[in-house]
Residue frames as qw, qx, qy, qz and C-alpha x, y, z in Angstrom:
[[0.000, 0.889, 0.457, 0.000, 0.00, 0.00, 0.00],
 [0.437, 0.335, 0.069, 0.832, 1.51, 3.21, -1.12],
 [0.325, -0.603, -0.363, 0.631, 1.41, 6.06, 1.73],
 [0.167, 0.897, 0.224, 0.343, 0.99, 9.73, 0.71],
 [0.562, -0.323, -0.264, 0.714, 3.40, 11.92, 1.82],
 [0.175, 0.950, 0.229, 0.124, 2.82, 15.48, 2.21],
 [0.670, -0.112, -0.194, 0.708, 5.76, 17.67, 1.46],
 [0.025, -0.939, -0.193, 0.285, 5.84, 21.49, 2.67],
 [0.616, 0.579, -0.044, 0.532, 8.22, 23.63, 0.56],
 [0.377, -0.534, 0.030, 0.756, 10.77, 26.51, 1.56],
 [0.319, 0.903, 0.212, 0.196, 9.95, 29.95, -0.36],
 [0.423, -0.236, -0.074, 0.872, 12.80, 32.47, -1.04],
 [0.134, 0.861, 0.359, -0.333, 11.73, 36.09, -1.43],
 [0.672, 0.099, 0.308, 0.665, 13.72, 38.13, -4.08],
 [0.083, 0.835, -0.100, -0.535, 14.19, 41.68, -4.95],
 [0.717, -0.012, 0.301, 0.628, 15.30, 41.95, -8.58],
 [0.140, 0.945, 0.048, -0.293, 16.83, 45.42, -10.37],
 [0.667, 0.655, 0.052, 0.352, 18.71, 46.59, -13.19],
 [0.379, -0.717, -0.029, 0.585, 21.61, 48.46, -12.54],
 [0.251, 0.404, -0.443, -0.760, 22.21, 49.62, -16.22],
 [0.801, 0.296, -0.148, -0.499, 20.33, 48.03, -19.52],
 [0.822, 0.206, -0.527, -0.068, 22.54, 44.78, -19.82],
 [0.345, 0.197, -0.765, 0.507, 23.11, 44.21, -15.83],
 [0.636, -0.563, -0.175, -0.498, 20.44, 43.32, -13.37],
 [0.003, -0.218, 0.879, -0.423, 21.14, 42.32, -9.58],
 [0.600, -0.338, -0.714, -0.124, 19.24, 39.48, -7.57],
 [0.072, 0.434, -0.680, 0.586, 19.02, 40.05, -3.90],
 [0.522, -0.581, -0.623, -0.048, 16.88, 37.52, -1.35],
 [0.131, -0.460, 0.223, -0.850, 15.37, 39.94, 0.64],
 [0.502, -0.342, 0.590, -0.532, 13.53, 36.80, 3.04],
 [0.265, 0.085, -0.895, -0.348, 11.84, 33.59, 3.19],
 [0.748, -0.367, 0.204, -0.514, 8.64, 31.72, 3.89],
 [0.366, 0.058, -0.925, 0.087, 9.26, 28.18, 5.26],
 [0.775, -0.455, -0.303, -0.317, 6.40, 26.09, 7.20],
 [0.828, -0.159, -0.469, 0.264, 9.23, 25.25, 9.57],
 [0.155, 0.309, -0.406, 0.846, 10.46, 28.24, 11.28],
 [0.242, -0.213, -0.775, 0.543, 9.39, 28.06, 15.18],
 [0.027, 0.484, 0.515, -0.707, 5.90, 29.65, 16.72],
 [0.433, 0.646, 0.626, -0.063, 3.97, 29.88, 13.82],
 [0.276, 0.813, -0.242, -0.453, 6.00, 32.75, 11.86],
 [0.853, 0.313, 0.376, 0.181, 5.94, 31.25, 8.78],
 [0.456, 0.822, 0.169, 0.297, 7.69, 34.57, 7.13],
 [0.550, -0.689, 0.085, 0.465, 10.93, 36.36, 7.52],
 [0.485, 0.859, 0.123, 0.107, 12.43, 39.41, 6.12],
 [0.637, -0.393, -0.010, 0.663, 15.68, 40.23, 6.44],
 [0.191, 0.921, 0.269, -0.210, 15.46, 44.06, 6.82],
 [0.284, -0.573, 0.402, 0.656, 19.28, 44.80, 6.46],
 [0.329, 0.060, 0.787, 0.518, 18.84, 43.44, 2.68],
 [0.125, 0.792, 0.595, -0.056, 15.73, 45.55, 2.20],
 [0.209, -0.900, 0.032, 0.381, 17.42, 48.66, 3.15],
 [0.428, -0.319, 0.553, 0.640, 20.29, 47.40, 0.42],
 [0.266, 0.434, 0.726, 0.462, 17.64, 46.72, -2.47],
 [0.048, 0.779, 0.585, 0.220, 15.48, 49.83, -1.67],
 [0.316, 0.414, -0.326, 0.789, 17.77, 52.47, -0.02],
 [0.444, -0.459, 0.195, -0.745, 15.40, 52.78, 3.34],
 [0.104, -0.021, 0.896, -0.430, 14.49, 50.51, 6.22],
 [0.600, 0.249, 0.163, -0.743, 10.70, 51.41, 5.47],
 [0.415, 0.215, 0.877, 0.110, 9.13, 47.90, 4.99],
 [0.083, 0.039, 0.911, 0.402, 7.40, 47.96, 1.82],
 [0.535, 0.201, 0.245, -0.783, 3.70, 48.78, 1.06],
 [0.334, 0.161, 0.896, 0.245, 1.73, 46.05, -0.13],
 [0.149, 0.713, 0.306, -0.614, -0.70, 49.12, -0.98],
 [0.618, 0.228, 0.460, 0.595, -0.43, 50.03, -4.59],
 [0.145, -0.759, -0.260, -0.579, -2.66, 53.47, -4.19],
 [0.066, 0.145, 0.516, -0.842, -2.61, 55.97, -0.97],
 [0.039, 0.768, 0.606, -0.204, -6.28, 56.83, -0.02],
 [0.247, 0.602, 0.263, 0.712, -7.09, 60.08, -2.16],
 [0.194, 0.009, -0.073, 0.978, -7.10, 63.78, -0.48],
 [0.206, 0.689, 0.517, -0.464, -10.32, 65.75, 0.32],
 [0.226, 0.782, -0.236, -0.530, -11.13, 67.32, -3.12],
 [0.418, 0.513, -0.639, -0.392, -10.41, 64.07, -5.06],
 [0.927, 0.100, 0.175, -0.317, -12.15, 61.06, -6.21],
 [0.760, -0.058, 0.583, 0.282, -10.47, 57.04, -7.03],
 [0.571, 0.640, -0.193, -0.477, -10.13, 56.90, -10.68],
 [0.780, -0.060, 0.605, 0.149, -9.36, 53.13, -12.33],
 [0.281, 0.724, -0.281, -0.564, -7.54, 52.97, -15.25],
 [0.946, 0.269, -0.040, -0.175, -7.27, 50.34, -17.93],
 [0.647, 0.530, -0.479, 0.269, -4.18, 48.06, -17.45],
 [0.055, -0.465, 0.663, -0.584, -3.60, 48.74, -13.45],
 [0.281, -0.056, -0.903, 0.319, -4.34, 46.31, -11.07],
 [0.353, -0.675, -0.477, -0.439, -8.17, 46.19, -9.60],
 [0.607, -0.398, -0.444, 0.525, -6.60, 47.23, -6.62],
 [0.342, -0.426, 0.014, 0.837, -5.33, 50.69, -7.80],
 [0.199, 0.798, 0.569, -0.007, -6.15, 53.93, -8.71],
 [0.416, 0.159, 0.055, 0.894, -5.31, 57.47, -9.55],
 [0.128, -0.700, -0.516, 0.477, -6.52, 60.33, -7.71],
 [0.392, 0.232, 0.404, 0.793, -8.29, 63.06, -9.32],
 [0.016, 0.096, 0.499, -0.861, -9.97, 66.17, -8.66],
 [0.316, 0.529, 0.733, -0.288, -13.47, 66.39, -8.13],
 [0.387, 0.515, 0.412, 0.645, -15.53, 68.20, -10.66],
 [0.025, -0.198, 0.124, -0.972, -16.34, 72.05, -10.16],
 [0.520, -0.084, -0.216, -0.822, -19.36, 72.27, -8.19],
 [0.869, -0.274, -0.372, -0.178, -19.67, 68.36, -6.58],
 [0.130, -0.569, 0.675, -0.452, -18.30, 66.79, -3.62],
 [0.534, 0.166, -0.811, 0.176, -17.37, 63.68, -2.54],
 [0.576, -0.645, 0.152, -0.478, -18.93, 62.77, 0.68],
 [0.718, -0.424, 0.538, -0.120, -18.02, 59.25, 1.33],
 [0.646, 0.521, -0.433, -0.351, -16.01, 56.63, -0.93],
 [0.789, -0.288, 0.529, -0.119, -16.25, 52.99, -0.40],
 [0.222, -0.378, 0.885, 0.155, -14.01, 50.24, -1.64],
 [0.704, 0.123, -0.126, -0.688, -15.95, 48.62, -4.57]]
């Protein structure tokens, strides 16, 4: 009788950029693994952030800020349904409340 075996993987996380048009760097910037201790499956290593992105400042997973009083979402064709571009209201209306469609 042939057993099943489940196997969990190890994820690496990667940063990659160009530094000119025919040179690109790699950098692992963390990993997930089902095995690291007390349920944190995820780990960033920040120094290596701070190398790929020039700041300590984790990341937004955010692709849009929340628009300004005085300006409505706007979705454009091609961006993610996530994101948006903030534009001003017309002359003459206002924006009272804007929910997340």
């Amino acid at each position: 009788m042939k057993q099943r075996v489940i196997t969990q993987e190890d994820y690496d996380i990667f940063h990659f950029g160009n530094l000119s048009q025919h040179l690109g760097i790699k950098l692992k910037l963390g990993k997930f693994s089902p095995y690291f201790s007390h349920g944190r499956h995820f780990h960033l290593y920040v120094d290596m952030i701070e190398v790929a992105t020039g700041s300590r400042k984790m990341p937004s997973s955010v692709c849009s800020a929340e628009c300004s009083p005085g300006f409505r979402r706007l979705w454009k064709e091609g961006m993610a349904a996530c994101c948006f571009v903030c534009s001003p209201c017309p002359e003459n209306e206002i924006l009272m409340r804007q929910r997340w469609p």
